[in-house]
C-alpha positions as CSV (number, residue, x, y, z in Angstrom):
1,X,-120.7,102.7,94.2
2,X,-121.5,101.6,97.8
3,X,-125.3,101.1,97.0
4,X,-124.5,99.8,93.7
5,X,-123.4,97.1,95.7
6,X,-125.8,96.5,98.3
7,X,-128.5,96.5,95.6
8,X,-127.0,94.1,93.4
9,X,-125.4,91.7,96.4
10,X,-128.9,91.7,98.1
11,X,-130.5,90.8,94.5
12,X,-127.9,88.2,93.7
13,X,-128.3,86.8,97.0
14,X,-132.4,86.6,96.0
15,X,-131.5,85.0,93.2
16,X,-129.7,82.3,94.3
17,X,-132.1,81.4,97.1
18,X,-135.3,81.1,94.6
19,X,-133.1,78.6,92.5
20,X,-132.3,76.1,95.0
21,X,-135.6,76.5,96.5
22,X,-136.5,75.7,92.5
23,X,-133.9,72.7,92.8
24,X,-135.4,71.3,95.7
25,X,-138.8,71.1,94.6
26,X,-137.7,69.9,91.3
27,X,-135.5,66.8,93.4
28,X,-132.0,67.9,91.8
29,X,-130.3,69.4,94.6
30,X,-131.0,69.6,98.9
31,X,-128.0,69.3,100.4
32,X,-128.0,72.9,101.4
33,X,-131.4,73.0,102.8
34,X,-132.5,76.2,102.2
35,X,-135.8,75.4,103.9
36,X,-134.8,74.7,107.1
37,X,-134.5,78.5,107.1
38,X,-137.6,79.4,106.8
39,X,-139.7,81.3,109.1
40,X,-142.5,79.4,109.7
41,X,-141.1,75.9,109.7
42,X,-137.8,76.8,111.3
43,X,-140.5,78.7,114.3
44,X,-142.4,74.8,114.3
45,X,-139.9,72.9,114.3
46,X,-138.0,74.5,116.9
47,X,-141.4,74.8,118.9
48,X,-141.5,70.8,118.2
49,X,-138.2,69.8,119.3
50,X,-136.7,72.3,121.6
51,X,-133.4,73.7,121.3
52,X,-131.5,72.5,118.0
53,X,-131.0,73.3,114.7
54,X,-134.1,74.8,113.7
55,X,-134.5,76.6,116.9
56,X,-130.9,78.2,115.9
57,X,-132.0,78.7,112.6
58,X,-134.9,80.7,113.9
59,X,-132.9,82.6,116.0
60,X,-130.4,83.5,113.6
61,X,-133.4,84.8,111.1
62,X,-134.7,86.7,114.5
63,X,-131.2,87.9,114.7
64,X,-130.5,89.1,111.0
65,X,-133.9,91.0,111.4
66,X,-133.2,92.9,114.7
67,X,-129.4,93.6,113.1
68,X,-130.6,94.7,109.3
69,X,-134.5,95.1,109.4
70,X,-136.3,92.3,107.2
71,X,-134.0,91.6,104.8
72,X,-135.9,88.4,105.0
73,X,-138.7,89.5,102.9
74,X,-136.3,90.8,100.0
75,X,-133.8,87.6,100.6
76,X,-135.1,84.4,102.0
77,X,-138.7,84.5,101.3
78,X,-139.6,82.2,98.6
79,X,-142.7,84.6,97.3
80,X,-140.2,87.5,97.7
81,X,-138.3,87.7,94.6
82,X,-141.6,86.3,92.5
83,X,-143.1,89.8,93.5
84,X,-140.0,91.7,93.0
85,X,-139.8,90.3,89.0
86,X,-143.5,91.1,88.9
87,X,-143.2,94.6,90.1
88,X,-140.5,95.3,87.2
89,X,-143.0,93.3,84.5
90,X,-145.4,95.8,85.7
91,X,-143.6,99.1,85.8
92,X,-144.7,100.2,82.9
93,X,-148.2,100.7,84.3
94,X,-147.2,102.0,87.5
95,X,-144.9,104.5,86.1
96,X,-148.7,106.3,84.5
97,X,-150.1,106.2,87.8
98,X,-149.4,108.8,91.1
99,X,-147.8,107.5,93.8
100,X,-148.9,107.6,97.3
101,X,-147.3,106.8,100.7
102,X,-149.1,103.6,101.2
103,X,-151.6,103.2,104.4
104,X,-150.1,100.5,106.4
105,X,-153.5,98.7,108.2
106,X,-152.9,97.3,111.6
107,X,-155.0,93.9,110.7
108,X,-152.4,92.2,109.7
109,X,-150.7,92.4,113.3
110,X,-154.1,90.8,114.6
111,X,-154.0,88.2,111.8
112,X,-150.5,87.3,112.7
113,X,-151.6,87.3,116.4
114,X,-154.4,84.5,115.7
115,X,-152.3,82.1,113.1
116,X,-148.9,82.3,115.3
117,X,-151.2,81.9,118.3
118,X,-152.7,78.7,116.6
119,X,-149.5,77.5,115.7
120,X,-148.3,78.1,119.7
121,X,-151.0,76.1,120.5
122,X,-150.6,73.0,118.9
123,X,-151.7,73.3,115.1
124,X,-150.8,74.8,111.6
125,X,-153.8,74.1,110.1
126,X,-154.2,77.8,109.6
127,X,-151.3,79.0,108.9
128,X,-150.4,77.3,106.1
129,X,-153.1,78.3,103.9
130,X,-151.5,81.8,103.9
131,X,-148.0,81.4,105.0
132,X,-145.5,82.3,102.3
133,X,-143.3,79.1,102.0
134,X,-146.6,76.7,102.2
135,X,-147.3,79.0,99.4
136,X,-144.4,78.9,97.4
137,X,-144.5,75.0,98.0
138,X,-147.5,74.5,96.5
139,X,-147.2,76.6,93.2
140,X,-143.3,75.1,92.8
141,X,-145.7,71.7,93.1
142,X,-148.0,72.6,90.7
143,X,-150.5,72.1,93.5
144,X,-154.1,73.9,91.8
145,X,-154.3,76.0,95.5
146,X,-150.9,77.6,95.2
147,X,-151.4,78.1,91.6
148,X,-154.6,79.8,92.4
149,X,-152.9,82.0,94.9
150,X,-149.8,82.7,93.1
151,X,-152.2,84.0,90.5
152,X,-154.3,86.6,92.7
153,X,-151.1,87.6,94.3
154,X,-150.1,88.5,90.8
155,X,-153.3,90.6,90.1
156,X,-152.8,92.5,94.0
157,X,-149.1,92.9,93.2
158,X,-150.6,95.1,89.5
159,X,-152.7,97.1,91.5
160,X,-150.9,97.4,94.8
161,X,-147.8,96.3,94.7
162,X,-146.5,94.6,97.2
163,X,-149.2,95.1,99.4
164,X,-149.1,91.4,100.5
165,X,-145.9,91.8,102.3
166,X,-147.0,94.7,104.4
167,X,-150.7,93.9,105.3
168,X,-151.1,90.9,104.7
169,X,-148.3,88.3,104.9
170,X,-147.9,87.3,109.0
171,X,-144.5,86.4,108.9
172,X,-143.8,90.2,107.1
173,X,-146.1,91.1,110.3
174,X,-143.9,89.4,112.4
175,X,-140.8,90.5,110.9
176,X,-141.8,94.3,111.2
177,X,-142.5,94.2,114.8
178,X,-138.7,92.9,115.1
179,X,-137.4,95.0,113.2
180,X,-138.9,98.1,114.7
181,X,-135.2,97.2,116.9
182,X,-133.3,97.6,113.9
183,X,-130.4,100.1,114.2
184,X,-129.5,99.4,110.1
185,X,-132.5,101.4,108.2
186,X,-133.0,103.2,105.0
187,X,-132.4,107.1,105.7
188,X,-133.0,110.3,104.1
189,X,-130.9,113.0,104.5
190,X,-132.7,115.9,104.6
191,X,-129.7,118.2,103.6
192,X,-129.4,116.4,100.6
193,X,-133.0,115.5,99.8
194,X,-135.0,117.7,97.0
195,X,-138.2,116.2,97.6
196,X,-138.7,115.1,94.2
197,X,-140.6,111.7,95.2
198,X,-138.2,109.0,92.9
199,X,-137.4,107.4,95.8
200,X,-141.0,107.0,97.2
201,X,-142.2,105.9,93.8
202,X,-139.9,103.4,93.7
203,X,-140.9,101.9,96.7
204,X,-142.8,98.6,96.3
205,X,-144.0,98.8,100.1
206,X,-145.0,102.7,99.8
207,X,-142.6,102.8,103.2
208,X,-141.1,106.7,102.1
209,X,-142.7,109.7,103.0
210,X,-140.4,111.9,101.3
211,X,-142.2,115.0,102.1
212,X,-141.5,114.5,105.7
213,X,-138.3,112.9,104.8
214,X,-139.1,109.1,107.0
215,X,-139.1,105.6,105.7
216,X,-141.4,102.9,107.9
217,X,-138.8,100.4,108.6
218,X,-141.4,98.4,109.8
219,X,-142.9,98.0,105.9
220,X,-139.4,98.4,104.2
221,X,-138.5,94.8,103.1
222,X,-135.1,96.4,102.6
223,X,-135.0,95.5,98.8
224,X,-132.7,98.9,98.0
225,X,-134.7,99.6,95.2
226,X,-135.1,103.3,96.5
227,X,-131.4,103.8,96.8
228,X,-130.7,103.5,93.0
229,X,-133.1,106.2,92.0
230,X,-132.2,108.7,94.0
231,X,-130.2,111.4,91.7
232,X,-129.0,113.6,94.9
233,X,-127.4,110.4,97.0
234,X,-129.6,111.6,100.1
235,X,-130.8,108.3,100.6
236,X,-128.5,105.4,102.6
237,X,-128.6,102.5,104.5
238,X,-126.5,103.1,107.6
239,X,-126.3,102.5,111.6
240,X,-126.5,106.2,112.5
241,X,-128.9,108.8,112.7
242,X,-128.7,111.7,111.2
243,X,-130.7,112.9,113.6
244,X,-131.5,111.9,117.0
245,X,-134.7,110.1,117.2
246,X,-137.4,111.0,120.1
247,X,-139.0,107.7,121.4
248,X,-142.6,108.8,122.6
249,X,-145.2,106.1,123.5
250,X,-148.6,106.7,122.4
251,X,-151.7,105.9,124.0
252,X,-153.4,104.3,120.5
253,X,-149.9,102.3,119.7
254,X,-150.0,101.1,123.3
255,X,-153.6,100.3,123.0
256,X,-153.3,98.8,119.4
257,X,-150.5,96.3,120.9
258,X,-152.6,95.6,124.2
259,X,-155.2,94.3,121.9
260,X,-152.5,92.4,119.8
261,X,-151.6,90.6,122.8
262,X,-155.0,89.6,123.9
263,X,-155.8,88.5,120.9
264,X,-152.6,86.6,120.6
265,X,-153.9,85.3,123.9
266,X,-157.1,83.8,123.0
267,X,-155.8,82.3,119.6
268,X,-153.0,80.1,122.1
269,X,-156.3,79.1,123.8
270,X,-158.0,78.3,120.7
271,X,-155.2,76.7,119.3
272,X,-155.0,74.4,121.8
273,X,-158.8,73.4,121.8
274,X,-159.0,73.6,118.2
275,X,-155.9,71.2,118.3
276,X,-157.9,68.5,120.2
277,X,-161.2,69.0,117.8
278,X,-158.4,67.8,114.5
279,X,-156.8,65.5,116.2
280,X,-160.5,63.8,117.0
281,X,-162.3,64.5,113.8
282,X,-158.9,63.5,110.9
283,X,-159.6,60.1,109.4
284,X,-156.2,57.8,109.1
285,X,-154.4,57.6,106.4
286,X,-151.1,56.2,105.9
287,X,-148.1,58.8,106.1
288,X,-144.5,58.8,105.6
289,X,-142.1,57.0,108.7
290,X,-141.4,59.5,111.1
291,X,-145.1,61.2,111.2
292,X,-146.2,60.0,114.5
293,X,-149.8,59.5,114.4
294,X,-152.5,61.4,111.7
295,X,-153.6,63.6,114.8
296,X,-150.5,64.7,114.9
297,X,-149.2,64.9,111.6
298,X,-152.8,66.8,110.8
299,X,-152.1,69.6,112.9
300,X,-147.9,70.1,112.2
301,X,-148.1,69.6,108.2
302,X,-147.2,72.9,106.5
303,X,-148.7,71.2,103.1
304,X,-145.5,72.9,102.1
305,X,-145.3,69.5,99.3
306,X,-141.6,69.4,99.3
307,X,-141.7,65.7,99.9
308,X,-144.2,65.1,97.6
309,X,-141.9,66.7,95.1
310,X,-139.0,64.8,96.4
311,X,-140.7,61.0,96.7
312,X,-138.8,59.0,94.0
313,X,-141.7,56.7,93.8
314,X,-144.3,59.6,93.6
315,X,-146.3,57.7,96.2
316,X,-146.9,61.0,98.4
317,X,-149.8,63.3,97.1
318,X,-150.9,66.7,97.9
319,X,-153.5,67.8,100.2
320,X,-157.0,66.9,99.3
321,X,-160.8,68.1,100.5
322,X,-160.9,63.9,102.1
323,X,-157.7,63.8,103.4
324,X,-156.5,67.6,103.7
325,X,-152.6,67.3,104.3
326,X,-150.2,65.1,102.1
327,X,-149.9,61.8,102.7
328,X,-149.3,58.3,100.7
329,X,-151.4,57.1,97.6
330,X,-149.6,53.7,97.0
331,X,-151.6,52.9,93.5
332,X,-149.8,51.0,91.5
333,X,-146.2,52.1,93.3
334,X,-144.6,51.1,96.8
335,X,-142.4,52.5,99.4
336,X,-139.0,52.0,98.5
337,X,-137.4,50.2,101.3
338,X,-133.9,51.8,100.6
339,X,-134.3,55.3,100.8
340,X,-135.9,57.6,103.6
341,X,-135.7,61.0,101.8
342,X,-138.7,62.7,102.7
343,X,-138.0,62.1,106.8
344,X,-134.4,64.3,105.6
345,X,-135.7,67.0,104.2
346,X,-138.9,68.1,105.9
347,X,-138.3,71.2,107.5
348,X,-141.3,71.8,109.2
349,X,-140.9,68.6,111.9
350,X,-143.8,66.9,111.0
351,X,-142.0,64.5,109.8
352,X,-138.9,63.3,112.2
353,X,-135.7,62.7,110.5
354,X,-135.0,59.5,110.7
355,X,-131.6,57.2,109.4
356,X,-132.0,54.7,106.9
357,X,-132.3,52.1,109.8
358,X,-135.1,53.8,111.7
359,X,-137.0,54.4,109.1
360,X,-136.7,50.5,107.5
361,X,-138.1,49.1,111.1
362,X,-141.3,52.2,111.6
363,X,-144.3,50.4,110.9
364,X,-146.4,53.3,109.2
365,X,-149.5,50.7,108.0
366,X,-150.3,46.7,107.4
367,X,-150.9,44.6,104.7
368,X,-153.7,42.7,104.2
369,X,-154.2,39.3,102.3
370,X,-158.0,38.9,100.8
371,X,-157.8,35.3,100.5
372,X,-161.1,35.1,98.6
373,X,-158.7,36.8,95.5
374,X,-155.6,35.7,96.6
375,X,-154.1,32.6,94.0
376,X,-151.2,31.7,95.9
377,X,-148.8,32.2,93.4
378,X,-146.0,33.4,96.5
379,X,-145.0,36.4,94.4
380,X,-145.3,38.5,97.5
381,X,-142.7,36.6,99.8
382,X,-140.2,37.1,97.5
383,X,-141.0,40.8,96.8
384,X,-141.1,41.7,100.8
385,X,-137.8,43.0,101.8
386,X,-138.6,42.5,105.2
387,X,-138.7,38.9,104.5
388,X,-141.7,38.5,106.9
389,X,-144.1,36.8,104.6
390,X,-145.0,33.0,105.3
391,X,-146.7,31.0,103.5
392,X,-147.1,27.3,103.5
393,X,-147.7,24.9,100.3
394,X,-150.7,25.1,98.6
395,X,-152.3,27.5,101.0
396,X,-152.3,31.9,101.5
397,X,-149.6,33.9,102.6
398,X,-149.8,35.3,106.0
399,X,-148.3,38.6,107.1
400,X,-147.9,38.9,110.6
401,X,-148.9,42.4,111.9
402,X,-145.8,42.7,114.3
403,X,-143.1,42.5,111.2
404,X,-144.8,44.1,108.1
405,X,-143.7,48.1,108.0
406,X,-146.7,48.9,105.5
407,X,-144.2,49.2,102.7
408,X,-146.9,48.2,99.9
409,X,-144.1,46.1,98.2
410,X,-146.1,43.1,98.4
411,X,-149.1,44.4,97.5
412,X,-147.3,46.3,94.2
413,X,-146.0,42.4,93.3
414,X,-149.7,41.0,93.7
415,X,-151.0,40.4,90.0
416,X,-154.7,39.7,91.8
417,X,-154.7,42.7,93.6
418,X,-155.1,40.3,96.7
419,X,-153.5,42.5,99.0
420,X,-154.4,45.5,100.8
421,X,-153.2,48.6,102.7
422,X,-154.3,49.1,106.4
423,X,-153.9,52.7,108.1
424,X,-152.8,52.3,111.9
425,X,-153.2,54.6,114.6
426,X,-149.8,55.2,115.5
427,X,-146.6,54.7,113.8
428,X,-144.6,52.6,116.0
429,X,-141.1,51.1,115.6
430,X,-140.1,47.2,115.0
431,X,-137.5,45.4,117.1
């Protein structure tokens, strides 16, 4: 009865996390913003901004993990319960094949070590094309990358399960380290246990060894799968040891995290350099108010596209191979001068929140009258709600730089198309 509920309270609890992430994305409901507790951008944005809530949101996810193990991977993660429902479409197939203790490959320690030692140095760019909530972001978007790698994880999850999650995934990597401190694991009971292998075959992460009667709480995303299929109840999640455990430190695991660390190490050094070399080589563009400057907006987007699902004007776009983190397409469309969503729900920190005020005086780019087009019909200085336009009889509107916001209002009202969008270095805020 006890793991009946664990199972189904930790799968509820999956549940209801993938639909307000779905909510999100689909603009119906943030005001619990289940993004902000995310691993990555919660780790960023506290990075960014120092103690506050993110950096107490990380904490608590470092917390939960050193208390429980990674019930993260099984609860939080956005790609987590996406495998899970794939593992149960597939278990028809797996149930023909033999099931082995999975090998659990130390490259993904190293591969965490380089993108989290990039991201300490100054830049993202890495890690979001493999982090699990830039990920989940980008297929909820119906972005063609994430559907692309939704779709491959679909075809590893057929033939390995969740093999992502344990050598692949850095935040699982990161996760597993922490919760190596865990005193809450899965345990068998070797009074109990008949060796019959259920429990291991179950297993999405291949974490059991039930012949030597030892589950890797490092790999076990704590999903309780294993708990239901055991027919002799030798299997629980508990605080004590049935046994006492003998901590012995050897030379290859103290070698294998020496090199870990060195090669976290370098990656901080390279992160830093290769910080500099995007900041220098990104072209402006025009972002949302409260990005900074494209350098830096470059190196902290986690092209996670929760704002471009959440622009009411659909004026932010995706990532693309020009311009290769989201950022604002005006068209035919305009910044509405009224709302500042996507500055309140980005949880990454690359873009400030900012109040309705703040963001109505940041000057993210300037318009630009063509006069050779222009007809002088005046449309625009009634359509700028900044009320900054001037223009005299009989001749061309002028928009001084020091009071237009780059709100592409004007330029929307212009039926000549005589008005342009600039890109500017810096945001910087209006008196």
């Amino acid at each position: 009865m006890k793991n009946s509920i664990l199972i189904y309270t930790r799968f509820l609890a999956a549940i209801t996390v993938s639909v307000l992430c779905g909510l999100a994305f689909f603009g119906h409901f943030y005001d619990f913003k289940i993004f902000d507790m995310q691993f990555t951008a919660a780790l960023q944005s506290g990075i960014i901004f120092g103690l506050g809530l993110s950096a107490a949101l990380f904490a608590a996810v470092v917390l939960v993990t050193v208390l429980f193990g990674r019930v993260y991977c099984s609860t939080l993660c956005p790609l987590g319960l996406y495998q899970e429902l794939l593992t149960i479409a597939f278990k028809p197939f797996y149930k023909k094949r033999k099931q082995h203790l999975a090998k659990h490959y130390a490259a993904a320690y190293f591969l965490a070590a380089v993108l989290f030692g990039t991201l300490a140095g100054g830049t993202a760019f890495l890690l979001r094309y493999i982090d699990p909530y830039s990920i989940a972001g980008n297929a909820l978007s119906l972005a063609p990358f994430g559907l692309g790698f939704v779709g491959c994880l679909a075809v590893l999850v057929f033939f390995k399960k969740r093999f992502f999650c344990t050598n692949i995934c850095p935040v699982g990597a990161a996760l597993g380290v922490i919760s190596r401190f865990s005193p809450a694991k899965i345990r068998i009971d070797e009074t109990k246990c008949k060796t019959c292998g259920l429990c291991a075959k179950a297993c999405p992460c291949g974490a059991i060894d039930f012949k030597n009667h030892t589950v890797d709480n490092e790999t076990c995303v704590k999903c309780f799968k294993c708990l239901s299929y055991c027919r002799h109840k030798a299997l629980y999640y508990g605080l004590k040891q049935s046994q006492p455990v003998k901590f012995s430190f050897k030379r290859r695991q103290l070698l294998k995290n020496g090199a870990v660390l060195l090669v976290f190490g370098a990656a901080l050094k390279g992160g830093i350099e290769l910080t500099k070399k995007i900041a220098s080589a990104v072209k402006k563009a025009i972002l949302p108010a409260g990005s900074s400057s494209t350098a830096e907006f470059a190196n902290r987007c986690l092209n996670c596209n929760l704002c471009v699902a959440n622009c009411p004007m659909k004026i932010i776009h995706p990532a693309t191979p020009e311009i290769p983190f989201v950022h604002l397409d005006y068209g035919e469309k305009y910044c509405d001068f009224d709302c500042h969503k996507c500055s309140q729900i980005c949880p990454s920190g690359a873009i400030k929140r900012l109040s309705l005020k703040e963001k109505q005086n940041t000057k993210i780019a300037t318009a630009v009258v063509n006069e050779d087009v222009c007809i002088g019909c005046g449309l625009c200085v009634f359509a700028c709600p900044k009320q900054i336009i001037v223009k005299e009889e009989g001749g061309h509107p002028y928009i001084p730089f020091d009071g237009c916001i780059g709100c592409a209002k004007c330029a929307a009202s212009c039926p000549v198309k005589a008005i342009g969008m600039e890109a500017i270095d810096k945001q910087i805020t209006l008196s």
